[in-house]
N, C-alpha and C positions, 0 to 999 in steps of 0.2 A: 047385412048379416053380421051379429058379433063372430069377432073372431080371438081367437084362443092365444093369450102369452106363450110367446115361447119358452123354452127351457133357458135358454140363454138371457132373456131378458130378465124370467122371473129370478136366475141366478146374478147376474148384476146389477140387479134390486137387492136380493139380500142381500149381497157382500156391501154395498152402500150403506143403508140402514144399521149392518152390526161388521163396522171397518174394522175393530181393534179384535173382535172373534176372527175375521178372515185374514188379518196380516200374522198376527202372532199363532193361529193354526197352521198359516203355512210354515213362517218359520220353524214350528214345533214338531212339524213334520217331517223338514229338510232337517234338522238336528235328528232327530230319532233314526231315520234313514241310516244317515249316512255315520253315526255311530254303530250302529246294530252290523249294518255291512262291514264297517271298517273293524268289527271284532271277530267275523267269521272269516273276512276275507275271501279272495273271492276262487273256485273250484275250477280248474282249467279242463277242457277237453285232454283226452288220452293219444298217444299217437293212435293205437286201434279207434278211436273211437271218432278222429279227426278223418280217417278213410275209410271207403265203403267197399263193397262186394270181397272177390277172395284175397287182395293184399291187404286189408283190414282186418280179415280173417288169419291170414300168418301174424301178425302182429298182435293180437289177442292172443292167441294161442301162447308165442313166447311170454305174454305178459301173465296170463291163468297158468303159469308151467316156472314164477321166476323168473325169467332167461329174458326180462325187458333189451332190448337189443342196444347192448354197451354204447356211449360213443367213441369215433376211432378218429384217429389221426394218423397222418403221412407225410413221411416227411422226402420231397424227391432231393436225392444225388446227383447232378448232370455236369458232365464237364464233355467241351466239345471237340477239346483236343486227346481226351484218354479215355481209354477204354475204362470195362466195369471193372477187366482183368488185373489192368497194372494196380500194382503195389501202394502206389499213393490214393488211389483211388477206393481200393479195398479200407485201405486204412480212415478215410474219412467213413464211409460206411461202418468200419467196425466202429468209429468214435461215436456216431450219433447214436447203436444201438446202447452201447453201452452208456451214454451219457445220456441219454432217456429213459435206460431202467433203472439208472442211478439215485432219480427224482422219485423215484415210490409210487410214483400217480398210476401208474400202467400195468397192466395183465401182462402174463409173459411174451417176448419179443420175440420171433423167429427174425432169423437174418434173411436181406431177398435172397442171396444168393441158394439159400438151401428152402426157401419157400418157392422159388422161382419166378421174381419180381426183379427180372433182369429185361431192358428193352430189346426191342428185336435187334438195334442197331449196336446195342451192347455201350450207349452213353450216358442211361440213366438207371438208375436205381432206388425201387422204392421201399420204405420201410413204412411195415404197416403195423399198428398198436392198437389197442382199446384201453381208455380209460376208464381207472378204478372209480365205483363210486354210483352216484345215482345220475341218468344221462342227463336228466334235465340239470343238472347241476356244473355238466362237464366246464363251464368257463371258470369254475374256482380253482381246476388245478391246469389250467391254459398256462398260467406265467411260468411256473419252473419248466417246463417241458420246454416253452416259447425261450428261457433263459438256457438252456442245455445246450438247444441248437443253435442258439446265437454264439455260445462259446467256441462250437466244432467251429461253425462257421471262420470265426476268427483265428482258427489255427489250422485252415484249411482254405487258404486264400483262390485255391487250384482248381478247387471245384465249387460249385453253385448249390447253395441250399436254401428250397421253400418248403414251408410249411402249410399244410391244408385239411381241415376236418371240421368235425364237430366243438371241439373243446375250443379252438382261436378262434372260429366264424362265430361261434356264441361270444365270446369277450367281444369281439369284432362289433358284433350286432347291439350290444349291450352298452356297449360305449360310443359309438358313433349314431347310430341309428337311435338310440333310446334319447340323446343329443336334438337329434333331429325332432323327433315327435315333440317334444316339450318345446319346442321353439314354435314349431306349428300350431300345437295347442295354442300358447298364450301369444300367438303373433294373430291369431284369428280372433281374440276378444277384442283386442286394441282395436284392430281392423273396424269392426263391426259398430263399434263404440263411434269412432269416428267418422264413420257414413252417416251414422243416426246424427249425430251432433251437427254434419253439414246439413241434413234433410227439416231437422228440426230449430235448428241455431239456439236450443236451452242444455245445460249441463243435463238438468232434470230432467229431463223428456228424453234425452238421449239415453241418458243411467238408465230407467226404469227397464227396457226390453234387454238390454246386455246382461241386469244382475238378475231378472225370470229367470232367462236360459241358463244363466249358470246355474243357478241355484236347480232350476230343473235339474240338469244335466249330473248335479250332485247325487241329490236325492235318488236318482231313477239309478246312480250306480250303486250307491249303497242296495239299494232293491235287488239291483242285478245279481250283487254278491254273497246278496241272501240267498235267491231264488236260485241261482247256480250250480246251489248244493245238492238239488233235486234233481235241475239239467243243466248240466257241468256246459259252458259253453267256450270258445276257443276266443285266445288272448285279443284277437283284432276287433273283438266284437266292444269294446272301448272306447278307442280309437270309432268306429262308427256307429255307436251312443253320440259320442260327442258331434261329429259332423252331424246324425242328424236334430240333436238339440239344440244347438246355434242355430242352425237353419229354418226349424219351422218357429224355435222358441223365439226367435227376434221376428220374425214374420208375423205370428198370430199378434204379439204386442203390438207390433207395427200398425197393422192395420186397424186395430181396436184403440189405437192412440192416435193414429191420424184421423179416424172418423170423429172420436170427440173433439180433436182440435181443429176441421172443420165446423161441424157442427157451431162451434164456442162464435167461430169468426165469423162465422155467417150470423149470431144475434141471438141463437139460443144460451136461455140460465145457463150455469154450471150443471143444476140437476137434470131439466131437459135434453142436456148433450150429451151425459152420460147415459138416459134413460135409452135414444134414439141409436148408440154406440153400443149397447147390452145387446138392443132390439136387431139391429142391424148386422155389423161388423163379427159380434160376437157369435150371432148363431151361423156367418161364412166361418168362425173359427170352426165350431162345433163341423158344422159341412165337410171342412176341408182336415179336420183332425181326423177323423173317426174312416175316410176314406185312406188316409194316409197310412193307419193301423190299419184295414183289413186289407190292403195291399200288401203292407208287408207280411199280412198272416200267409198271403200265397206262399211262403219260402217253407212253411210247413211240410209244404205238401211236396219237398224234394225229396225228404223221407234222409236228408244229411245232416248230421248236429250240426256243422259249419253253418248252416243255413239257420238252422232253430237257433242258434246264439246269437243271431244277425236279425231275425226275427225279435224274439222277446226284447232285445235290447233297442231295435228301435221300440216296437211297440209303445216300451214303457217308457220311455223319454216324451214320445208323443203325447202319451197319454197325460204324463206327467204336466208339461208346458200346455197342452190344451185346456188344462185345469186352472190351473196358476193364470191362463189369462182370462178367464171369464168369472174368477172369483178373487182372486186376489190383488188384481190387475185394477178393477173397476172398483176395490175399497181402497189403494194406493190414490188412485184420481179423487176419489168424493174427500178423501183425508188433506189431500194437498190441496186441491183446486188451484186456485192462480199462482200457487207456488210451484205448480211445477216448472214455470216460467221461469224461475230462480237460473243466473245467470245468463239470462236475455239484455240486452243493454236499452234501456229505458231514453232512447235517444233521437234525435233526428233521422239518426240512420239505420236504429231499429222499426223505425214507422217505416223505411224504407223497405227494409227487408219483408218487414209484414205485409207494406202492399206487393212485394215481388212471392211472397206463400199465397196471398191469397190469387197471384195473375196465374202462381203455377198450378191453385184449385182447379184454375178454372183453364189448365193448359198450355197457358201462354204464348204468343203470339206465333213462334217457329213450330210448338206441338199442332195449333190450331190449324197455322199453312199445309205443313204438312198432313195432318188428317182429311183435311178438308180434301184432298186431291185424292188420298188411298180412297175415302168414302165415296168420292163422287163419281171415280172410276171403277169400282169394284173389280170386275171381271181382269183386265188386265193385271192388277194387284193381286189379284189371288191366285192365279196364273203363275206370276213372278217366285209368289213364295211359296207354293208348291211346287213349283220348277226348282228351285232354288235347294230346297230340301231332299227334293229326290234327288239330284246331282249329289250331294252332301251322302247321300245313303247307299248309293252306289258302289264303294267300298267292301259296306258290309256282306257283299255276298260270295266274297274271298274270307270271311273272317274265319283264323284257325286259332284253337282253345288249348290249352292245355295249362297244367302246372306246372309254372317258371323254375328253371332251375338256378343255380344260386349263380351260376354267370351269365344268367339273365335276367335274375331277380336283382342282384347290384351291377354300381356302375363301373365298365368297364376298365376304368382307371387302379378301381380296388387293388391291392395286393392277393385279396385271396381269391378274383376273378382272374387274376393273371398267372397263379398256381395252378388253380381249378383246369385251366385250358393247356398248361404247358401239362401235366398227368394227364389229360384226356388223349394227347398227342402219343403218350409215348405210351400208355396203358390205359386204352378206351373204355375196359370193364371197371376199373380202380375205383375212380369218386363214387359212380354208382353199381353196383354191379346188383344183378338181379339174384330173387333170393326166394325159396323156396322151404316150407317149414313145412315135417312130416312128422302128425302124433301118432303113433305105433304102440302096440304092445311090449316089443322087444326090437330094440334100434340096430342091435347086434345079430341080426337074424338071417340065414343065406339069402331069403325072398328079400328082404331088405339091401341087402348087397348087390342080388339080382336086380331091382326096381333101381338102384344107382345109375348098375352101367348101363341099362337100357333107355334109362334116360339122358345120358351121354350121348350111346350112339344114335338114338332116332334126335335130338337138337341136333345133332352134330350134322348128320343126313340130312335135314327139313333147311342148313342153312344158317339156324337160328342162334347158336355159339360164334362169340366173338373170338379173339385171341386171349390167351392166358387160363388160368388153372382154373378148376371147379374144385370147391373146395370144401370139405365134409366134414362136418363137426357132430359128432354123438353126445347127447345130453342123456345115457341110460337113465339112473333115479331118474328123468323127468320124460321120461318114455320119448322126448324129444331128439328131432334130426335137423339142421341146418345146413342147408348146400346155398351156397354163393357163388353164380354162374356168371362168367362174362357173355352178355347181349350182344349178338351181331346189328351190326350199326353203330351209329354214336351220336349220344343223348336222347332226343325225342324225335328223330326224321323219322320217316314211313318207315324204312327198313327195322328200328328200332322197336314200333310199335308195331308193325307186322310179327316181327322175331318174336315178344312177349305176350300178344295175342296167342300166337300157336301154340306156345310153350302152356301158356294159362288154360286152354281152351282145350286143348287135344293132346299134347305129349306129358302132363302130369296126370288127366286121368285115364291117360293109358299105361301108365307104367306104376307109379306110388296109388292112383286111385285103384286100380285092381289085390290090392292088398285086402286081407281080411281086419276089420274093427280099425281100419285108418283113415285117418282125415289129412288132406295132403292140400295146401294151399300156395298162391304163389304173389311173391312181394317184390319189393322195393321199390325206389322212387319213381322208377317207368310204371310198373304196375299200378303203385297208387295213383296216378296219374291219368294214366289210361282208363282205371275203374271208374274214377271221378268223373272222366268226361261221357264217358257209357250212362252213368246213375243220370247225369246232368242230362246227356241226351231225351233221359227216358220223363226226366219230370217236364222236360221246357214246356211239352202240350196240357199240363196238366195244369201248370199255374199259371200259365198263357191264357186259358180258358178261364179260370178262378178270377184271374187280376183283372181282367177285361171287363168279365159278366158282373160281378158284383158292384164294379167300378161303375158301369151302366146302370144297375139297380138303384145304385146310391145318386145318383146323379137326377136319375128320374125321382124318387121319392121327394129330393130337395127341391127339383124344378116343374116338375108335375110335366115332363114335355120331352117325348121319346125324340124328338129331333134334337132339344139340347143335347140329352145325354148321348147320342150317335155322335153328335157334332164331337164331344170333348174324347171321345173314342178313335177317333182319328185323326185330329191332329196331335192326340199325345203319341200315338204309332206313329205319325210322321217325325215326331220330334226325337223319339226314341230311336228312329230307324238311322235319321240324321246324327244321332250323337255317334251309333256305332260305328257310322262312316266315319267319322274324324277320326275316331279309336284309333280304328282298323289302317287304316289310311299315314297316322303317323307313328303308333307303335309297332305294327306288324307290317308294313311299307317302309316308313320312313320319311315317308314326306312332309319335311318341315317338323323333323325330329329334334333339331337343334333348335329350336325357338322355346321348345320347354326342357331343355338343358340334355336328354336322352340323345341314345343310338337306338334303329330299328331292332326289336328283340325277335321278328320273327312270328308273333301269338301274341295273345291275350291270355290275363292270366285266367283258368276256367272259371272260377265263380265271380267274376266281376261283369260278364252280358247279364245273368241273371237277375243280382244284385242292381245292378243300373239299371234294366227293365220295371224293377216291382217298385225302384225308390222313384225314377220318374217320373210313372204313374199314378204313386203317392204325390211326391213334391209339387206335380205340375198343375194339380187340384188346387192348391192355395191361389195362385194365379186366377184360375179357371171360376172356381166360384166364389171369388174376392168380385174380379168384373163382371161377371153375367151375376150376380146379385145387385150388381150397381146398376145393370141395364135394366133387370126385371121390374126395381123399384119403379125407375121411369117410365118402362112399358105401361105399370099397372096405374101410372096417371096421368094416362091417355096418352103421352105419345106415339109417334108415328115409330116403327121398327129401327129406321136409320135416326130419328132424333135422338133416340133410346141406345142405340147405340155409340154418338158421338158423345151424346151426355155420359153416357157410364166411362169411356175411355179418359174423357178430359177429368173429370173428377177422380181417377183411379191412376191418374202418370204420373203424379208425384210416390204415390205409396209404391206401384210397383217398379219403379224404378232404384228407389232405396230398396226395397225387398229385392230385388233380381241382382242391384249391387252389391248386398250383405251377403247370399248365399255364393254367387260366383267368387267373392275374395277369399271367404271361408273353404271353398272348394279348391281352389286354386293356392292357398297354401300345402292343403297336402299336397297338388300337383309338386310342389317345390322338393318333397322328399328323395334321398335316394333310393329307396325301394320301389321296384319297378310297378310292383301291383296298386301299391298307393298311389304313386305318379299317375298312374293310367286311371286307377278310378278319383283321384282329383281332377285332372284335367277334363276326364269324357264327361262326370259332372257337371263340371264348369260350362264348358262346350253346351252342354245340353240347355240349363238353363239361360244362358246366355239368348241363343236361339230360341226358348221358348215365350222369355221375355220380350222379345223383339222381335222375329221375324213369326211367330205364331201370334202372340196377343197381340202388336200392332197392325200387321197387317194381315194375318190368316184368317182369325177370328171372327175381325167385325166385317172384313169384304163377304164372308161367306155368309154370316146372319144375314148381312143387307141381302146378299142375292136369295136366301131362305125367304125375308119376308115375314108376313105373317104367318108362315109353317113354321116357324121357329118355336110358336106358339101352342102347337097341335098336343093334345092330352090334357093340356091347361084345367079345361071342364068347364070353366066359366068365361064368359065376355070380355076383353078389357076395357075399363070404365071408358067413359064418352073422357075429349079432350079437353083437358085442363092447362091451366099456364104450366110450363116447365119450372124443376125445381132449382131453386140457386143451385151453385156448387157446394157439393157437401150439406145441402141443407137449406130451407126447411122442408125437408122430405118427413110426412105423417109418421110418427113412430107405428102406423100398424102396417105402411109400408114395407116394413123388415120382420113381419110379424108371421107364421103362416095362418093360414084359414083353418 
């Protein structure tokens, strides 16, 4: 029966035939992009719009009302030998107010002493400010304030002064952490460059999949900063653009350039290699692209822009690099031909290395020993690494979520982790204190005054009040009311979230909600926190469901065979499951916390299980139908289930091994970051691929097809042909081989 061009081939035919329309389109492209975005710049998410349920709802409210919630700063007083009372001690206090309102940056300053920002123990003292100005802005006027206190400091040897807020942990973050990313960034090209360069031993062959993905990774962010405008999305989503554009961007190159330069070495023209690399490799691109974007379209369906910015940004990098390698990729090859070998050494001991590419086509003698033994034992091998995996996942059924707070989000060495905890000690509502916004008719109203104290006394009753003042700000002109309540507990333990639960749930709409024409909502960092993980709860069945089923539909469509696609269904939930256990196991445990340079923080940051579910699911596709495309080719000429599957491994260790090396380095730089949530989604990344490259595609995979059989086969529709000689490595495999029916 003829059978039908793929899309993939008929598109690395055109870009062949017309190279100088496909190289200078795409260039013309990545130009246009990423001027167009770089003139609009790119639209950040909103605080309201970055949280969900009723703390995103106070936070809107201030923002549709003006009254954006200022940033603040604190500055503690502590001396351990004098009180708050003595005189010298006063006297520093009176310095720093005064030597902070001096600077112009800040809103008017109450003294603690008459705000009542005295510790229980009467040895510290805090002074609490807001800075002037727009909050996302607050690190430009961080220096004079930071310079004030440094001066009291120095004329006040007696007592002890930090500073902690908004306005330094922005400079903070801004200079050390903005540090950090750019190192990451272009520590992960190098990286990447120089895997390829060992896998490939040419300058050229290495170049070409490093400067795709950048070039993707460009282009998809200028789109980003276009399309942003419409859905504004939040700053991290950058940051992973980029992870996930190195990662598939050098992967789909990868594998669409190692099959032509098998092909080449096995004896096929230049144009045949490229035709059977279109036919082949390219449409696993296309397979494994398109599955990687509707996995991550699942994050839609959280119903959080954090997720939708995380969403479209990968998407469109996906999409982007999946293009760029089945069209532009395949007119760079037909354009250079044997040049892309430029920089190979034409020498004795180039022949050498040639015959050690083509021993590793074909597996070489330690992959061969060892397969040969996983293959021939099956049963016990698949045992091992399913065993192996569940143990690993184990972990994860301890795993607790929440949004990291910033001495947990940095490392504990910081200066402003070590502020952070000395205020939490002496004033546990202080750094965070919960917060409550009531829009009203008239803010000044007895029922309003009544709805105060009742809400006083029944928190007060219920438990849910910490120590320290509640504090009552009236915004009449903006019908607004702000009360900032200390939380019984401290930070985010049970007692914490129970206190804010109750408060959110039952003592605001029993007291502010019973008002006429008022909307009464309840905030801050616990709340936001707490909402986030509530919305989180409510989507995980719903794109658990989405990521799963479609991920099966697509799998079936590619391979025509409801056993493959079950198959790739669960070992990616085994790989998944395993990754969480390591998370879980060294961020929120601690075990073997110091090996990636961290302390136990206790949780997970909340939107990184999600985030690492829909990308694993995506990323672990490339793998998946890179090899089980290698094996089908063979199955469908004639071999036996296990010949078919030793052949597709030993032809496919060299590519995924560079592949699994490229993304794990890449991953494993962000692990290197200070920020905890990067750390952890680097490393469980890492972690994950690592694993899935290894103890799932070496030995999960092919023991479990061998024990499947020919059920591996089942939905197929058709016979596979009577038995034919096996194909070299890499080739001469029929171009309709890669072709579908």
């Amino acid at each position: 029966m003829a059978r039908k061009r793929s899309v993939a081939a008929a598109l690395g035919g055109w870009s062949a035939r017309h190279r100088k329309t496909a190289v200078f389109g795409w260039l013309l492209f990545v130009v246009v992009a990423t001027v167009v975005g770089g003139a609009v710049g790119q639209k950040s998410l909103t605080d309201a719009q970055n949280g969900v349920g009723s703390s995103a709802q106070a936070l809107q409210i201030l923002q549709d009302a003006g009254l954006s919630d200022p940033a603040s700063e604190m500055v503690l007083v502590h001396s351990a030998s004098e009180s708050a009372d003595a005189a010298s001690f006063r006297g520093a206090v009176d310095a720093v107010v005064s030597g902070v309102r001096g600077t112009g940056q800040t809103a008017p300053i109450q003294s603690p002493y008459t705000a009542g920002l005295i510790s229980k123990d009467r040895h510290s003292a805090l002074v609490v400010f807001d800075i002037v100005g727009d909050p996302d802005k607050a690190a430009d006027h961080a220096q004079p304030i930071l310079d004030a206190v440094a001066k009291v400091r120095a004329q006040h040897p007696d007592v002890k002064l930090d500073e902690f807020g908004d306005a330094s942990g922005q400079k903070w973050l801004n200079e050390s952490l903005g540090k950090d990313f750019k190192r990451a960034e272009w520590t992960a090209v190098p990286l990447a460059f120089g895997i390829l360069l060992a896998a490939f031993g040419a300058l050229i062959a290495a170049a070409l999949p490093v400067l795709l993905a950048v070039t993707a990774f460009v282009a998809a962010l200028g789109l980003l900063d276009l399309v942003s405008h419409s859905m504004p999305v939040a700053s991290t989503s950058t940051s992973v653009m980029l992870l996930m554009g190195l990662a598939v961007g050098v992967d789909y190159c990868l594998f669409y350039l190692r099959r032509e330069r098998q092909e080449r070495e096995a004896g096929r023209s230049p144009r045949e290699a490229l035709s059977v690399a279109a036919a082949t490799s390219g449409h696993s691109v296309l397979v494994s692209g398109i599955t990687v974007m509707v996995a991550m379209a699942g994050m839609f369906l959280t119903g959080m822009h954090i997720f939708d910015g995380f969403a479209l940004a990968s998407i469109l990098v996906v999409a982007i690099a999946m293009l760029g390698s089945v069209t532009v990729l395949p007119a760079l090859l037909s354009m250079l031909g044997d040049r892309i070998d430029w920089g190979r050494r034409k020498s004795r001991r180039h022949r050498q290395a040639r015959q050690a590419r083509l021993a590793a086509a074909n597996g070489g003698r330690l992959w061969n020993a060892t397969m040969a033994k996983v293959l021939n034992h099956p049963k016990p091998f698949a045992a091992l690494a399913a065993g192996a995996l569940v143990i690993l996942a184990i972990p994860a059924l301890g795993m607790k979520t929440q949004s990291l707070n910033v001495n947990q989000l940095l490392p504990a060495s910081s200066p402003l982790v070590q502020t952070y905890n000395e205020i939490s000690a002496d004033f546990p509502a202080s750094p965070a204190p919960g917060m409550i916004v009531v829009k009203t008719p008239d803010v000044g109203s007895p029922a309003v005054a009544e709805a105060v104290n009742a809400f006083k006394t029944q928190a007060a009753a219920a438990g849910a009040l910490g120590d320290g003042p509640v504090q009552v700000t009236p915004y009449p002109a903006q019908h607004v009311l702000k009360i900032l309540f200390p939380v019984a507990g401290r930070d985010h333990d049970t007692t914490a979230v129970d206190a804010i639960t109750k408060i959110g749930d039952t003592i605001v709409p029993h007291t502010f909600g019973a008002l006429p024409h008022t909307t009464a909502a309840t905030g801050g960092s616990l709340a936001l926190s707490t909402d986030f993980n509530r919305q989180l709860d409510h989507s995980l069945l719903p794109v658990f469901v989405f990521v799963v089923s479609v991920t099966f539909l697509l799998m079936l469509v590619a391979f025509r065979s409801w056993v493959i696609a079950a198959t790739a269904i669960v070992l990616n939930l085994l790989s998944t499951a395993a990754a969480y256990g390591v998370m879980v196991a060294v961020f929120q445990y601690g075990w073997g916390a110091g090996l990636v340079g961290t302390t136990a923080v206790g949780a997970i940051e909340a939107w990184i299980p999600l985030f690492v579910f829909v990308v694993l699911f995506g990323l672990s596709m490339d793998y998946h139908v890179f090899v089980v495309s290698r094996i089908r080719e063979a199955r469908e000429l004639g071999l036996s289930t296990k010949e078919a599957v030793a052949h597709g491994l030993r032809v496919t260790a060299g590519a995924i091994t560079s592949a699994a090396a490229i993304m794990v380095a890449v991953f494993a730089v962000f692990g290197t970051l200070d920020m905890q949530d990067f750390k952890q989604l680097g490393v469980g990344l890492a972690i994950a691929i690592l694993l899935d490259a290894t103890v799932i595609r070496v030995m999960l995979l092919p023991t479990v097809m061998i024990l499947l059989g020919e059920r591996n086969w089942r939905g197929r529709g058709t016979a596979a042909p009577g038995p034919v000689p096996p194909p070299a490595a890499g080739g001469p495999v029929p171009i309709e081989a890669g072709r579908r029916q």
